[in-house]
Structure formats: C-alpha cells, structure tokens
Phi, psi and omega in degrees: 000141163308129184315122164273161186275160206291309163258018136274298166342303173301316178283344177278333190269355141318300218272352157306322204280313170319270186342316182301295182309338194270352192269344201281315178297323167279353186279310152313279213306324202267006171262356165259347183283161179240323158312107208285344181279335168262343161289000184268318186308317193280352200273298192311309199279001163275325170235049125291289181314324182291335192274308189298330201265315161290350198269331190289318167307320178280332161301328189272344170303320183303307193304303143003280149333304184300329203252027164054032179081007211265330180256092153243139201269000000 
C-alpha cells in the first residue's frame, strides 16, 4: 500500500470524527423518536455510521502496518 501523506491522513481523521458524530446524533434522535418507522430509521443509520467509522480505523491500521509503523496516530 502507498505511503499516505499527512493530508490524507488529516481527511481520514475529518471523515472519523463525522462519522462518529453522525452516529452519536441518529443515535439520540431515535431514542427521542416516538414514531417507530423513524426511529428503526435513525438506529439503522447509526450503525451504518458506526460500520464506517470501523471500516476507516481498520483502514489506517492497515495502512499503518504496511508502512512500518511510521504514521501513528
């Protein structure tokens, strides 16, 4: 794998911290919805967010690894 660079690194720990953000937030909203079809909707779309948020961490491990360990965050 290619070394990434300081800012790709910086867009992956942007698009982590969203992700993070967007899961904690359907995760609230649907614990405040009363309506069940949208509250199954915001549950679902939290751990969709939550899947993106391990798949970009197992990316930078990899990435990590490949590169001998030289970018730790």
């Amino acid at each position: 794998m290619k070394n990434l660079s300081t800012k790709e690194l910086g867009y992956i720990n942007d698009m982590l911290s969203w992700e993070l953000l967007a899961s904690k937030k359907c995760y609230q909203y649907a614990n405040q919805e009363t309506n069940p079809v949208y509250r199954q909707l915001f549950f679902d779309i939290s751990k969709i967010s939550q899947q993106n948020y391990s798949n970009l961490l197992g990316f930078i491990e990899q990435a990590n690894n490949s590169q001998g360990g030289q970018n730790k965050q």
